[in-house]
C-alpha positions as CSV (number, residue, x, y, z in Angstrom):
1,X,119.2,44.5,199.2
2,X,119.6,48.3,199.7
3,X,117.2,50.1,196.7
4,X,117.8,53.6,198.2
5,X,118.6,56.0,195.5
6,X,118.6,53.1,193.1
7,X,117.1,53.7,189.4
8,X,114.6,51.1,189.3
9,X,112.0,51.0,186.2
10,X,108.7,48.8,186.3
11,X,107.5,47.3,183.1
12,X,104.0,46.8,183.4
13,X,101.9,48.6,185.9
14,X,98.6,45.7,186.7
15,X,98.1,44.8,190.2
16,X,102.1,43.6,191.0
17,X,103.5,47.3,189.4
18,X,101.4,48.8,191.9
19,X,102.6,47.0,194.5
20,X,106.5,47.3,193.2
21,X,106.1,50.9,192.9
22,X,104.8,51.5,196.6
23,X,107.3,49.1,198.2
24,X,110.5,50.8,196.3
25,X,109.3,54.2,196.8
26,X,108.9,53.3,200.6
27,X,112.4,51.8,200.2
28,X,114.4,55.0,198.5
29,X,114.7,53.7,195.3
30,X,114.0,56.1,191.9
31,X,111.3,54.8,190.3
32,X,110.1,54.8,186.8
33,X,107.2,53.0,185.5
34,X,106.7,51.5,181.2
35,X,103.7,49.9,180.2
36,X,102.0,49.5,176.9
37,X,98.5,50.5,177.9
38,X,98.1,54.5,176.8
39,X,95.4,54.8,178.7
40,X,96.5,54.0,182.4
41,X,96.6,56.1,185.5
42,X,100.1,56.9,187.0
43,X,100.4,58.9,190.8
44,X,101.5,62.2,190.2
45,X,105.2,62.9,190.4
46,X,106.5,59.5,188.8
47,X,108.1,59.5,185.9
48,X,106.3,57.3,182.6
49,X,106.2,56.4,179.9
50,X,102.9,54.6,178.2
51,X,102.0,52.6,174.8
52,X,105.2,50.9,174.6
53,X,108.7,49.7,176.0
54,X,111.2,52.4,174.4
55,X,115.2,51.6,174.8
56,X,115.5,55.4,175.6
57,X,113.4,55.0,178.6
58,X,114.2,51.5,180.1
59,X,118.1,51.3,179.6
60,X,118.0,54.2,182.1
61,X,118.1,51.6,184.9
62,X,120.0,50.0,187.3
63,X,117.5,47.6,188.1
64,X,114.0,46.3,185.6
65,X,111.5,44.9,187.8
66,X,108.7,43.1,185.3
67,X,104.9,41.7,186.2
68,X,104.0,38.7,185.5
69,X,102.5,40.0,182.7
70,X,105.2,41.3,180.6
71,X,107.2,38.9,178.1
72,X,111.0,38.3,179.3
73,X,111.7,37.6,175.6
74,X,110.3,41.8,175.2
75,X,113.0,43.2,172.8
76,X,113.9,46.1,175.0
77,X,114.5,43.4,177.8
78,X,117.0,41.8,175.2
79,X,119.1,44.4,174.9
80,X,118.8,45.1,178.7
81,X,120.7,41.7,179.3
82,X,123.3,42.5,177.1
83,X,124.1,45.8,178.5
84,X,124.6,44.1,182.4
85,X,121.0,45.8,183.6
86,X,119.6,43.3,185.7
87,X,116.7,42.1,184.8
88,X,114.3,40.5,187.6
89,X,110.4,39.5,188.6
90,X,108.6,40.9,191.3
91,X,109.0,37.4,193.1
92,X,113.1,38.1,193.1
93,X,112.6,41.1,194.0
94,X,110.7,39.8,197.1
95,X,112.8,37.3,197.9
96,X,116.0,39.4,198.2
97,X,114.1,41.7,200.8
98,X,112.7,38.8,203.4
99,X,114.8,36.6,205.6
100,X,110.8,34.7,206.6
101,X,110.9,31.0,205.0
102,X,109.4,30.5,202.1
103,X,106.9,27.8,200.6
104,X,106.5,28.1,196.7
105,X,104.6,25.7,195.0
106,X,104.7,25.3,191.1
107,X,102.9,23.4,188.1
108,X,101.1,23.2,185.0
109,X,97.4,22.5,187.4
110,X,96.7,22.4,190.8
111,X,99.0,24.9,192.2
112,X,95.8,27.7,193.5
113,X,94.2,24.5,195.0
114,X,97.7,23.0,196.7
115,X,99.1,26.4,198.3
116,X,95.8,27.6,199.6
117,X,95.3,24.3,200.9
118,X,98.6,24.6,202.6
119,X,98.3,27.9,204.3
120,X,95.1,26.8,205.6
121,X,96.9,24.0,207.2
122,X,99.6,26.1,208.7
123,X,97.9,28.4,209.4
124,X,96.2,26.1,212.4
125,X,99.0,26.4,214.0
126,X,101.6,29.7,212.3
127,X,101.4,32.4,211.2
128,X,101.5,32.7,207.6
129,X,100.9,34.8,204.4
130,X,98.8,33.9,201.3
131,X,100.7,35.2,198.2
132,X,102.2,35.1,194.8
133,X,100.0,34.0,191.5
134,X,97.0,33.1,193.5
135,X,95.8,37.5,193.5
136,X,98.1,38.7,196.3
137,X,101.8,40.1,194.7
138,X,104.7,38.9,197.1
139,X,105.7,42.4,196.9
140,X,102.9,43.4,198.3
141,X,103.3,41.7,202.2
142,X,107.1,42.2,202.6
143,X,106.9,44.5,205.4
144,X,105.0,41.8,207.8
145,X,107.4,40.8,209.6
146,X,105.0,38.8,212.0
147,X,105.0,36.0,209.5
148,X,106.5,32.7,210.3
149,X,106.1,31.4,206.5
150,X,105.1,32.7,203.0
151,X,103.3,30.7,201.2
152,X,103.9,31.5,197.6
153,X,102.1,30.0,194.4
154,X,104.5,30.9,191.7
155,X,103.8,30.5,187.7
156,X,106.2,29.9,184.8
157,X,106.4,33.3,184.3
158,X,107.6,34.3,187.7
159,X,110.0,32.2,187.8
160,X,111.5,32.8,184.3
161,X,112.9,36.1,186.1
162,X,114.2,35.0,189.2
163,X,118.5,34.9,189.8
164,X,118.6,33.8,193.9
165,X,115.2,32.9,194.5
166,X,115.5,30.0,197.2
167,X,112.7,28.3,198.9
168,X,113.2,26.1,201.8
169,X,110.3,24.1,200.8
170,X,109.6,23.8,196.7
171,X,106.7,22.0,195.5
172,X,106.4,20.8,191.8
173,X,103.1,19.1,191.1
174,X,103.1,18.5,187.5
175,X,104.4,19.8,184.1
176,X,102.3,19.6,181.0
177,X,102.0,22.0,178.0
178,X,100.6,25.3,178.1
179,X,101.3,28.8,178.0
180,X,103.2,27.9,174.6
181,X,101.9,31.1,172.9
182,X,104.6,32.6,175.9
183,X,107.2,31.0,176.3
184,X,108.7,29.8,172.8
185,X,108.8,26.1,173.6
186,X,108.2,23.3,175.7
187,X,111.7,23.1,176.5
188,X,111.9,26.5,178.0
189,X,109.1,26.6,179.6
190,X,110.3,23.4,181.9
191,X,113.3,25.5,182.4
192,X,111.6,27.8,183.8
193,X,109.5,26.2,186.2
194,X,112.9,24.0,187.2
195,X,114.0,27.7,188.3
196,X,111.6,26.4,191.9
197,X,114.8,24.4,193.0
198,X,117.7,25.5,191.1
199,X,119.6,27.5,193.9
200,X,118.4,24.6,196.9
201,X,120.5,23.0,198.2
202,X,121.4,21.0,202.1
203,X,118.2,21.0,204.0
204,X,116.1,23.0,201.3
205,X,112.9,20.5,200.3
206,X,111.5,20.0,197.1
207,X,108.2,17.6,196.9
208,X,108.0,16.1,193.2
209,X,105.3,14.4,191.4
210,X,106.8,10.6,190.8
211,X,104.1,9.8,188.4
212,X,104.9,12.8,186.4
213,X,107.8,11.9,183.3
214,X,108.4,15.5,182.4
215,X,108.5,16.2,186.3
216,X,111.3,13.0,186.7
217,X,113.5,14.3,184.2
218,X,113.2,17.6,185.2
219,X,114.7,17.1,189.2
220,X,117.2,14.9,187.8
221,X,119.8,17.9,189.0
222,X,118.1,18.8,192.1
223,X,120.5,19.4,194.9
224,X,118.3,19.6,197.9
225,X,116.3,16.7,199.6
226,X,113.5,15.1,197.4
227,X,110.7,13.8,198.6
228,X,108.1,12.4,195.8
229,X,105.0,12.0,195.9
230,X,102.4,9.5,194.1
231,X,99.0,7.9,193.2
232,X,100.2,5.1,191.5
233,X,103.1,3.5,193.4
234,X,104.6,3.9,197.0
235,X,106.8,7.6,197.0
236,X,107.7,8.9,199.6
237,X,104.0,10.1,200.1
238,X,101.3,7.4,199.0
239,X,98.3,6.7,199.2
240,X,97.3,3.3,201.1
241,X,93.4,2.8,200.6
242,X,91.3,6.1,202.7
243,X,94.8,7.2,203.9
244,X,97.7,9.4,203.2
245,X,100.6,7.8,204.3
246,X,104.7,8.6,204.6
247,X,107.8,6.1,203.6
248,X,109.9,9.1,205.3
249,X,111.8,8.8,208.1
250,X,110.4,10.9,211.0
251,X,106.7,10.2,209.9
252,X,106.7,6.9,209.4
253,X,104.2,6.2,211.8
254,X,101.7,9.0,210.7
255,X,98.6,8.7,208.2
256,X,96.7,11.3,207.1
257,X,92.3,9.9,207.3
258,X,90.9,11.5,203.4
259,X,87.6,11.2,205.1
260,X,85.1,13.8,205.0
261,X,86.9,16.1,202.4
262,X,85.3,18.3,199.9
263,X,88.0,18.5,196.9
264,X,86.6,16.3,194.3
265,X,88.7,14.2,192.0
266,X,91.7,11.6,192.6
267,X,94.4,14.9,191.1
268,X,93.7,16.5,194.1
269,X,94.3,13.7,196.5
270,X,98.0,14.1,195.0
271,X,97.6,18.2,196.4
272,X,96.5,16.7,200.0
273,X,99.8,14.9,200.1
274,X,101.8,17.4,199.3
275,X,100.0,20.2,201.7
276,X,99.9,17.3,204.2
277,X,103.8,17.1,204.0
278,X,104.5,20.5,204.4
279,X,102.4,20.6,207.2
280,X,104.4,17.9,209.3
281,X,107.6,19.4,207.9
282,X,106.2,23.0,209.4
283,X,105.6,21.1,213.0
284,X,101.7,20.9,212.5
285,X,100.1,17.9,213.8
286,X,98.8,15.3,212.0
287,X,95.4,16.0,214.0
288,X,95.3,20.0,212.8
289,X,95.9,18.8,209.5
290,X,93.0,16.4,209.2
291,X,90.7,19.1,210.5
292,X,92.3,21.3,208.5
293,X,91.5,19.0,205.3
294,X,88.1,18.5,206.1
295,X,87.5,22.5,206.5
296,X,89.0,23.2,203.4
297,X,86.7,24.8,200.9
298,X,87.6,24.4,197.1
299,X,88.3,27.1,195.3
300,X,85.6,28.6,192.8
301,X,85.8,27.5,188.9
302,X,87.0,24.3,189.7
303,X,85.6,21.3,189.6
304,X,82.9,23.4,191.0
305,X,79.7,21.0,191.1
306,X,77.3,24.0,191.5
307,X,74.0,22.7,190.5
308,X,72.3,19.8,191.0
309,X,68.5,20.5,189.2
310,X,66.0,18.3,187.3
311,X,68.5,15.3,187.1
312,X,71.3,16.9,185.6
313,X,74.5,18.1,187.4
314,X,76.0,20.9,186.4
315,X,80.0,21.5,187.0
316,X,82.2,24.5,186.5
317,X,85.8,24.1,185.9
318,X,86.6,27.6,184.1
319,X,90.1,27.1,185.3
320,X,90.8,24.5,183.6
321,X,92.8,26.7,181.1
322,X,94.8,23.7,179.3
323,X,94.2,20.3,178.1
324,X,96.5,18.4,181.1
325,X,93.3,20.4,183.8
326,X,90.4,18.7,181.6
327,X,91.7,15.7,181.3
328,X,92.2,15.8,185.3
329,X,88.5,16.8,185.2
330,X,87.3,14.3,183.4
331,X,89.3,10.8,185.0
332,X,87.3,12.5,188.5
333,X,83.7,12.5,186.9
334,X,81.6,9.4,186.8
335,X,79.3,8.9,185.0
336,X,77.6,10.4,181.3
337,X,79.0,13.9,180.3
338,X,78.6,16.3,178.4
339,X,81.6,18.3,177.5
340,X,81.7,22.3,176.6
341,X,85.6,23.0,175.1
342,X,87.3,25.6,173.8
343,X,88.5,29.2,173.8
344,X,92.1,31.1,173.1
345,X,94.5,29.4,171.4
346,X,98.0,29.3,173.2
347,X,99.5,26.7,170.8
348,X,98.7,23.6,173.2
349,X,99.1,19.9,171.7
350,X,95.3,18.5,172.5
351,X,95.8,14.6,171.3
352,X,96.3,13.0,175.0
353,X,92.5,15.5,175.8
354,X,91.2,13.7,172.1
355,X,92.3,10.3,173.4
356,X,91.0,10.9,176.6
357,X,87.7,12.0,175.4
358,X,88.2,8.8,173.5
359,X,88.1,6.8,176.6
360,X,85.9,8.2,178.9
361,X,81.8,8.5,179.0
362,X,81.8,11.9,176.8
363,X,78.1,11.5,175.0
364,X,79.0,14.9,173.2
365,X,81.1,17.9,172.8
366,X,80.0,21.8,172.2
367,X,82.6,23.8,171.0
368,X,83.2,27.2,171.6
369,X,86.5,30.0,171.1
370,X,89.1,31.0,169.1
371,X,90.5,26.8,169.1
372,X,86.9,26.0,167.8
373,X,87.7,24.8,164.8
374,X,91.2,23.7,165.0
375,X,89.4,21.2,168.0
376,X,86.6,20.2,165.1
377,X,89.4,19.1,163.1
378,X,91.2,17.0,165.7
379,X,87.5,15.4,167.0
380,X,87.0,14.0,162.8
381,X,90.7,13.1,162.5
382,X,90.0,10.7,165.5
383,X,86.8,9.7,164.3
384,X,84.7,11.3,166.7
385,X,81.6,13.0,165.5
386,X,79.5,13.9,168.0
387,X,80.3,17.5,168.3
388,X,78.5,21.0,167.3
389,X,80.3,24.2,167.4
390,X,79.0,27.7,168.3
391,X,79.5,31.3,168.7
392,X,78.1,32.0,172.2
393,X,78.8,30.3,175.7
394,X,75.0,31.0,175.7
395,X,73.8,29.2,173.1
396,X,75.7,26.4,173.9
397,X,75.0,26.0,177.4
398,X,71.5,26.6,176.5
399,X,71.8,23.5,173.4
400,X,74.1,21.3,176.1
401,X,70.9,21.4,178.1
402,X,68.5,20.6,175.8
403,X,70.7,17.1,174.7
404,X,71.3,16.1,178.2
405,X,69.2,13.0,179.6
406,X,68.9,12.6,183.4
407,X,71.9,11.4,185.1
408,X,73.8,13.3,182.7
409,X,76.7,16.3,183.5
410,X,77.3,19.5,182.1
411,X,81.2,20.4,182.2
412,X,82.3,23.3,181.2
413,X,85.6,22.3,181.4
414,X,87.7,24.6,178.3
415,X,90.8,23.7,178.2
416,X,91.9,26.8,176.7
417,X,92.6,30.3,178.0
418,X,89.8,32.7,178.0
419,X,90.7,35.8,176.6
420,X,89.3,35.6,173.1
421,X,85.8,35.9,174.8
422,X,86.2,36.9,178.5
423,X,88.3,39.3,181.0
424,X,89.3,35.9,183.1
425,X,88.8,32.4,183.5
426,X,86.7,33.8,186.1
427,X,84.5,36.1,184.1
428,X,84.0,33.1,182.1
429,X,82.8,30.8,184.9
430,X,80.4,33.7,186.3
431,X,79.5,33.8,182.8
432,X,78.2,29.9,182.8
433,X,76.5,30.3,186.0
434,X,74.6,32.6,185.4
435,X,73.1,31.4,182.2
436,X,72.5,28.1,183.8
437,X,71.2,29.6,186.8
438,X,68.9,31.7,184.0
439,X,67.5,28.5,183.0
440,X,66.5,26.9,186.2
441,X,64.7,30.1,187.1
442,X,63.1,29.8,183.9
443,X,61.9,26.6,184.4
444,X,61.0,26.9,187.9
């Protein structure tokens, strides 16, 4: 893809427009940067234009390269479309500049957990590059060419701007709804996340969740090879008692051993066989990829069982940002729990979390967050009562622990965004730590 002298115009200028405007300047391209944000800090000499997305500004383009954090239904971007400007995401943009193989892996939950997983594997044995939704913009590691693989976590919103964008190896772990305050139904945002495998095709790959209905229908049209995964029956990759084990061809005669791993909770046994796969498909052996397993250490703000103290156990799953992630958390806990829910609202359908709750050992839940009392509602239309709801993460933790018996756990588990009260999903998990770590000191 030759930029040079191109008129290119970033909307949105977070971590990824940083990265977009370094890599096109280094690549010739004319390069203009929108973003809504007034109070931002530009490098001298490039042209702007802040607190909004004017038509006057952005149709000046050959080319509009958008964050992840920018709409693709942004009015400007609408009449963009019509006029023939091409429209792209940073990913596409990526894409079109690397000839290195790439690994993208998709999903409603699990993907952080699944694609660091995965490079750890390959990396045992390749070379390989962390990137995409996971912190680290594509854009940004283009110019390595060292790398034998990129391995890309890529979100709904990524995806929804992408034209070529062809992995060799596509990975679609499950689709349940969220981000519904973005895109403007559940309909197009499966569309989007079906843009993982639209252009494969001959020896591309795409691994599929077979328990997964909205996953089934959605790689009806897949045109690659398909290779599903599941937990409940034998896919392609299943699980036979301790052991992850493959009905394909070539691996027939391979297990994977589970034992000795840290990830907690049967969801991510489903992520172990589909970073297992990739693994043997990248030429790793099944004896690097057990080691690899057992090394693996779980990612912060979920499922995070961080304290242990004066008979209660105390988990954080801050990123468990929609309903489908706390119901995960809550089929992997045994035992008593207490629950703590809530946060932005993003237009999410809670009744399968209600009937899980339902179902499972919750003795009570704390409610906190801008869904607070649209959740309150839901809990007394089922007939459950034993809820409070609060203004504080503080004074909920704080009430959480003085209900809890021993034996009992604490998850914070929201199932919401966490905007309405936070920076990040991760602000908000720091956030819980440290008030329970508060309390132990205290009590110590």
């Amino acid at each position: 893809m030759d930029l040079n002298g191109k008129k290119v115009t970033i909307l949105g200028y977070g971590k990824t427009g940083k990265a977009c405007l370094k890599t096109l300047l280094t690549l010739g391209a004319k390069v203009k940067v929108s973003d809504k944000n007034p109070d931002i800090g530009i490098p001298e000499g490039i042209e702007v234009e802040l607190g909004g997305h004017s038509e006057e500004f952005v149709l000046d383009s050959d080319i509009i390269v958008l964050s992840p954090g920018v709409r693709w239904d942004e009015p400007v971007l609408e009449v963009a479309r019509k006029k023939g400007i091409e429209t792209i995401s940073e990913v596409e943009l990526a894409y079109r500049l690397i000839d290195t193989p790439i690994i993208a892996i998709t999903g409603t939950n699990g993907k952080t957990t699944t694609t660091s997983l995965t490079a750890h594997i390959l990396s045992s044995e390749k070379k390989v590059k962390l990137v995409g939704n996971i912190g680290i913009p594509f854009i940004q590691e283009i110019f390595d060419r060292s790398s034998e693989y990129f391995v890309l976590e890529v979100s709904s919103f990524q995806l929804q701007g992408t034209k070529f964008f062809r992995p060799k190896i596509g990975v679609l772990l499950n689709i349940a709804s969220d981000h519904l305050n973005w895109h403007n139904s559940m309909e197009e945002y499966i569309e989007a996340k079906k843009k993982l495998f639209s252009n494969q095709a001959g020896d591309d790959i795409l691994i599929y969740n077979k328990d997964d209905k909205n996953v089934l229908n959605a790689v009806e049209d897949a045109r690659g090879r398909k290779i599903s995964f599941s937990l409940e029956e034998k896919g392609d990759i299943y699980l036979d008692g301790n052991f992850v084990r493959f009905n394909i061809p070539e691996f027939s005669d391979i297990s994977i051993s589970l034992n000795g791993i840290k990830l907690v909770g049967r969801h991510n046994i489903g992520n172990i066989m589909c970073a297992s796969a990739i693994g043997l498909l990248c030429g790793i052996s099944p004896q690097d990829i057990e080691q690899a397993i057992r090394t693996f250490t779980p990612y912060p703000h979920t499922l995070e069982k961080f304290l242990e103290y004066d008979g209660l156990i105390f988990i954080n799953d801050s990123k468990a940002t929609n309903p489908h992630a706390t119901i995960s958390a809550l089929k992997s806990i045994d035992g008593p729990k207490l629950l703590i829910l809530g946060g932005q609202d993003k237009g999410m359908d809670f009744s399968e979390l209600i009937d899980e709750i339902k179902m499972t050992q919750v003795k009570y839940v704390f409610l906190i967050g801008e869904t607070r009392h649209k959740l309150k509602e839901l809990l007394i239309e089922n007939g459950l009562y034993n809820f409070s709801v609060y203004e504080s993460l503080e004074e909920t933790v704080e009430s959480a622990i003085k209900l809890a018996k021993r034996g009992d756990c604490i998850l914070f588990s929201p199932a919401c965004a966490s905007f309405d009260m936070f920076k990040n999903y991760k602000d908000r998990g720091e956030r819980f730590k440290e008030i329970v770590t508060r309390w132990k000191d205290n009590k110590g």
